[in-house]
C-alpha positions in Angstrom: 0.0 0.0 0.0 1.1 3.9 -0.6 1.1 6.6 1.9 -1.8 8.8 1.8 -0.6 12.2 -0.5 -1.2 14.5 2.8 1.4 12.1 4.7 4.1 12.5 1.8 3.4 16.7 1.5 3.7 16.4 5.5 7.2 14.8 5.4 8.5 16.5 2.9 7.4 20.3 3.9 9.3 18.8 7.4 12.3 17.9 5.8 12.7 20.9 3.9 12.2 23.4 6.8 14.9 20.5 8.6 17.5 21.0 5.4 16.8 24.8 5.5 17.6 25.2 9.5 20.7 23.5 9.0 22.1 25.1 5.8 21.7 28.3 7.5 23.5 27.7 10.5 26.7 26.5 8.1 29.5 29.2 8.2 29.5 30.8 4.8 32.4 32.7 3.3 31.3 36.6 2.6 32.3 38.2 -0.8 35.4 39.2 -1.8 36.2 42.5 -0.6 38.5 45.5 -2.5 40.7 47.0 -1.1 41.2 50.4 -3.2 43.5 52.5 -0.6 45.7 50.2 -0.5 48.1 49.6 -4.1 49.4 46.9 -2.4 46.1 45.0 -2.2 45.3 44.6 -6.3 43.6 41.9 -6.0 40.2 40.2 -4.7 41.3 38.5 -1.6 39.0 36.1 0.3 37.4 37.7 2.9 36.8 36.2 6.0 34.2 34.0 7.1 32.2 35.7 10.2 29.9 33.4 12.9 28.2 35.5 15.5 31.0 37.9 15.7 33.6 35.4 15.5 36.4 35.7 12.2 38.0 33.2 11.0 41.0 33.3 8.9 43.3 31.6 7.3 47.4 31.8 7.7 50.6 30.3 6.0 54.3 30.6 6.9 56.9 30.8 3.5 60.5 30.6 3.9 62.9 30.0 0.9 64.7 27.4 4.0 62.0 25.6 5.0 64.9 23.0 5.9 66.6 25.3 8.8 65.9 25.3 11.7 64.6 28.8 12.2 61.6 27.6 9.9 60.6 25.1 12.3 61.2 27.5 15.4 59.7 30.4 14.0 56.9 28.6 11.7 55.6 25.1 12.7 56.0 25.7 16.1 54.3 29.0 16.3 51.7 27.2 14.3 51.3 24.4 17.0 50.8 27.4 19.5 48.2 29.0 17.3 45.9 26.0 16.7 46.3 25.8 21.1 45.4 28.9 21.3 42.6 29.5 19.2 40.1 27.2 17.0 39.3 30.7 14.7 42.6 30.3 12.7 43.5 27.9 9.7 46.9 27.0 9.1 48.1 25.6 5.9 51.2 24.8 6.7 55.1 26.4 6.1 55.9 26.3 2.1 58.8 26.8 0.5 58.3 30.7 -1.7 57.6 29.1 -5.1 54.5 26.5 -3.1 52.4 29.5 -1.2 48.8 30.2 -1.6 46.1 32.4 -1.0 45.9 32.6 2.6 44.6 35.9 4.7 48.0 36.8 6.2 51.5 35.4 4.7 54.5 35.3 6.9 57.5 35.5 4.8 60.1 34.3 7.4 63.8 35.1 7.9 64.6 36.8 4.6 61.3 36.5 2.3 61.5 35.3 -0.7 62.5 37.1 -4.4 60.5 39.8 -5.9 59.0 37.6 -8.4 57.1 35.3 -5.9 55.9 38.5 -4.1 54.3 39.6 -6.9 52.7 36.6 -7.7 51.1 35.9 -4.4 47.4 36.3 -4.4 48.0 36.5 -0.1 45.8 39.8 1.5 48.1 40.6 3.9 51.8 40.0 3.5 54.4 40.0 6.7 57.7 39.9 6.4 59.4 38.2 10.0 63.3 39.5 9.6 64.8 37.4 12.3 68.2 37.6 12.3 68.4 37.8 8.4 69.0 41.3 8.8 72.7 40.4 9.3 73.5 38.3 6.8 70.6 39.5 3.8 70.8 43.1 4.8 70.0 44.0 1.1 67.7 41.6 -0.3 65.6 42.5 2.8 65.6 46.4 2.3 65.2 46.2 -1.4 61.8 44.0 -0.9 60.3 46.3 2.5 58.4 47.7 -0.1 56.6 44.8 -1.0 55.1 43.7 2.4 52.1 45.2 4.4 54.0 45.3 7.6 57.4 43.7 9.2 58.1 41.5 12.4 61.2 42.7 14.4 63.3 41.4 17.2 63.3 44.3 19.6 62.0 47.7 20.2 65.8 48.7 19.1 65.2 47.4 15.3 61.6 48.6 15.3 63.0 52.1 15.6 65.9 51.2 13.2 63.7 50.1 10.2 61.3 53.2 10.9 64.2 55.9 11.0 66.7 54.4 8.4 64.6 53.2 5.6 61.5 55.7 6.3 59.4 52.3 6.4 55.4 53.1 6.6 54.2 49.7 7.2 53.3 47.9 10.1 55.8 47.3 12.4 55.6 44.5 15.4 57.9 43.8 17.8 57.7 39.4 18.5 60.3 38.3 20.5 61.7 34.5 20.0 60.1 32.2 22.0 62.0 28.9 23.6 62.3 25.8 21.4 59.8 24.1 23.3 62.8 20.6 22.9 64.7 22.6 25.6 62.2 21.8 28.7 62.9 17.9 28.3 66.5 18.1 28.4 67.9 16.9 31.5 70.6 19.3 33.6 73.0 17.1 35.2 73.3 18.8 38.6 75.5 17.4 40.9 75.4 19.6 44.4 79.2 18.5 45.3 80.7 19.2 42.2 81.6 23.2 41.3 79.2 25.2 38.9 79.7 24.3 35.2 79.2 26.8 32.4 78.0 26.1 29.0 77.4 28.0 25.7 74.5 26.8 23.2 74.4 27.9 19.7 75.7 27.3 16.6 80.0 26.5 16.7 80.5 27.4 13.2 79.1 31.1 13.4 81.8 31.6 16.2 84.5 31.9 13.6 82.7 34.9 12.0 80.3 36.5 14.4 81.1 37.2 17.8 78.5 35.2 19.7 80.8 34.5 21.9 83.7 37.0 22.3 86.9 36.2 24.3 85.8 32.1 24.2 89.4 30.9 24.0 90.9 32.6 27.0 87.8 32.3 29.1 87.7 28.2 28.2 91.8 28.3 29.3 90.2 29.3 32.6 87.4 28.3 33.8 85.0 24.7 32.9 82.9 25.3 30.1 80.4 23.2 28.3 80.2 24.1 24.2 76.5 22.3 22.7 76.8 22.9 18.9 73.1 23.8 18.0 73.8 24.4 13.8 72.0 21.7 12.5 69.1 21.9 14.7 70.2 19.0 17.0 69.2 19.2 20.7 71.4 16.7 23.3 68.8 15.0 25.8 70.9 16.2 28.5 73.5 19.0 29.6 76.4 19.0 32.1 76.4 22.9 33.4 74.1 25.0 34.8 75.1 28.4 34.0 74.6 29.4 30.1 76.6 32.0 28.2 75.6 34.6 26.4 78.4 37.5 25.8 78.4 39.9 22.8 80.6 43.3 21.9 78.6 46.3 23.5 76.9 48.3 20.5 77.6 45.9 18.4 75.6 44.5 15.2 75.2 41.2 16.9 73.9 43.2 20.1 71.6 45.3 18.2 70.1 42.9 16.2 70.2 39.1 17.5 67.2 37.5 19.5 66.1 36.7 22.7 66.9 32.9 21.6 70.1 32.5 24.2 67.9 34.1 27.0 64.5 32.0 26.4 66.9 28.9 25.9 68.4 29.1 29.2 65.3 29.9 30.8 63.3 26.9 29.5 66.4 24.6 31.2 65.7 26.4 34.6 69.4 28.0 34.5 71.0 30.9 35.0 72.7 32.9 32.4 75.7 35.5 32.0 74.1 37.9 29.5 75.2 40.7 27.9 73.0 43.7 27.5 72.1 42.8 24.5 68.8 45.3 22.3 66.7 42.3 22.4 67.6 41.1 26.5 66.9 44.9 27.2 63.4 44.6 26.1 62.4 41.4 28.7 65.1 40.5 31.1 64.1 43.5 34.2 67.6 45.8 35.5 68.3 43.8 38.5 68.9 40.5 37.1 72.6 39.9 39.2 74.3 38.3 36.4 74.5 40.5 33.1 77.4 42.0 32.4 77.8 46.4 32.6 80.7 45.7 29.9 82.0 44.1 27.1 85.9 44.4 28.8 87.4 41.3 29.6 88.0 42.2 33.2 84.7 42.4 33.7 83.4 39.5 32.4 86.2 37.4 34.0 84.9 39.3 37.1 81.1 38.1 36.6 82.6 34.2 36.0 84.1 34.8 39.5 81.2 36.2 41.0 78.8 33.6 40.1 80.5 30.4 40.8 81.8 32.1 44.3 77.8 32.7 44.7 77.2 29.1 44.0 79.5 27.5 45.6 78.2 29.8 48.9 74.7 30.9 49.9 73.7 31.4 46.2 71.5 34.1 47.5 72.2 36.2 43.9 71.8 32.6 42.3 68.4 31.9 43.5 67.4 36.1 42.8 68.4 34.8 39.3 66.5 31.7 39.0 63.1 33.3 40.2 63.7 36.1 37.4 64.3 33.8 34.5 61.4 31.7 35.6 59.2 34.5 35.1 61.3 34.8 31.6 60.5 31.2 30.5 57.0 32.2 30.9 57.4 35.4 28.8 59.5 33.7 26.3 57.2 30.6 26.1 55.7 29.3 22.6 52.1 30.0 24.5 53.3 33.5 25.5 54.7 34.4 22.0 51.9 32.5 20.1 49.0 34.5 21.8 51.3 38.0 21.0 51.2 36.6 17.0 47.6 36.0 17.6 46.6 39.3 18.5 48.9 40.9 15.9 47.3 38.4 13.1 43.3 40.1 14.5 44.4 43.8 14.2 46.2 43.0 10.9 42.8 42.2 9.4 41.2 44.7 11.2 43.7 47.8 10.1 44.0 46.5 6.4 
């Protein structure tokens, strides 16, 4: 037998008005939008889509190295820290220059990429994130400022830099480096008997051109030190000092445009660190940490050496002010700290541009 006809209208005028309520509760991508002030923005770019308030939008990292190790620092694990943080944000992923696509926001990371890709992207918003390229691609990144909707700097020092010497009239963000989240499984070896061990972490090979690490011979004649070559990316499971280095030339390049990366690093293993003042250690470490240094002279930092393993091997009154300050650091300088800075820059990007 057949259903009645005024069963079959019944269902199917139920079904539809089912169908309908829950087609209109799907998020639905708004129109593309111009953007005509702008020259930079020539194209349609996908605007984002909206639920009750809420945006959601799309970002990729590009790096022409998406093998080094600052790609994976600076991109995938900032994008772990975003998808943590926030359920509003699509990654799609860190791409080599020549592989981008059409996200909202595209961070171009240590360096960017050539002129050619640039113009090519169909991205809304493009962000350059220097690093420490500035060093070593000092003209490749100046030529191509032009070309990006706003930069990402290490320190308040290089934000006024770029502003002043290149009259730059982007965005500019200050994002410190975060700690390579690998850092708070590695195991200190800490024997209470023994005397305080030092250590320096970072790449061996740049010692021979960049002073990372300035009077490293003479101060390794006198005193034990602990060298953990970071260059390929490598992290040991486990370190045999508990006192990190971090000493640069006063004024110099190095000083005025490096990272936080030494700071955070020796934070996240719960040590203390001799520091230099350093542009980017200015901006997060406070004045009364008892271990940087008030010079670059050798005296003094020989001095410091002195001073802390004295302190150590004593009350370690300084030692413990030290370790309650740079605990307070790892949590500045954590990928959830630094992640939730990128996340607020990514929401007034889109809402400025």
């Amino acid at each position: 037998q057949t259903a009645p006809l005024s069963f079959i209208v019944v269902v199917t005028i139920l079904l539809s008005s089912s169908i309908f309520a829950a087609w209109s509760t799907v998020p639905r991508r708004t129109k593309c939008i111009e953007f005509p002030n702008n020259p930079l923005f020539h194209r349609k770019a996908m605007a984002g889509t909206y639920v009750e308030g809420r945006k959601f939008f799309s970002v990729e990292f590009i790096t022409p190295f998406p093998q080094f190790p600052t790609a994976r620092v600076r991109g995938y694990d900032i994008m772990k820290g975003l998808q943590s943080i926030s359920p509003n944000i699509r990654l799609t992923g860190v791409h080599a220059c020549r592989n981008s696509s059409c996200a909202d926001i595209c961070v171009y990371v240590w360096g960017g990429c050539p002129e050619a890709n640039l113009n090519n992207s169909c991205c809304k918003i493009k962000v350059l994130d220097i690093l420490d390229a500035y060093l070593y691609q000092k003209e490749n990144i100046v030529a191509n400022l032009s070309h990006h909707d706003g930069i990402v700097v290490l320190n308040q020092h290089m934000a006024k830099h770029f502003r002043s010497a290149y009259n730059y009239t982007g965005d500019i963000q200050v994002l410190h480096i975060h700690s390579d989240p690998r850092w708070h499984h590695v195991f200190t070896q800490n024997s209470q008997t023994e005397p305080l061990r030092f250590g320096f972490i970072g790449s061996l090979p740049s010692l021979k051109f960049a002073p990372n690490f300035i009077y490293s011979d003479r101060l390794e004649d006198q005193y034990p030190i602990s060298m953990v070559d970071t260059n390929k990316g490598n992290i040991p499971p486990s370190v045999d000092f508990q006192c990190d280095i971090s000493v640069r030339p006063r004024n110099s390049s190095e000083s005025k445009f490096k990272s936080t990366a030494k700071l955070a690093t020796a934070a996240a293993l719960g040590h203390n660190i001799i520091v230099s003042w350093d542009e980017a250690v200015k901006d997060v470490l406070p004045p009364d940490y008892p271990f940087a240094l008030a010079d670059d002279s050798f005296d003094t930092i020989r001095t410091m050496f002195d001073t802390v393993a004295a302190d150590y091997a004593g009350d370690r009154r300084k030692w413990n002010q030290g370790l309650s300050i740079m605990k307070d650091i790892n949590e500045r300088l954590s990928i959830e700290y630094i992640a939730g800075e990128f996340h607020v820059y990514f929401s007034r990007l889109l809402s400025t541009f």
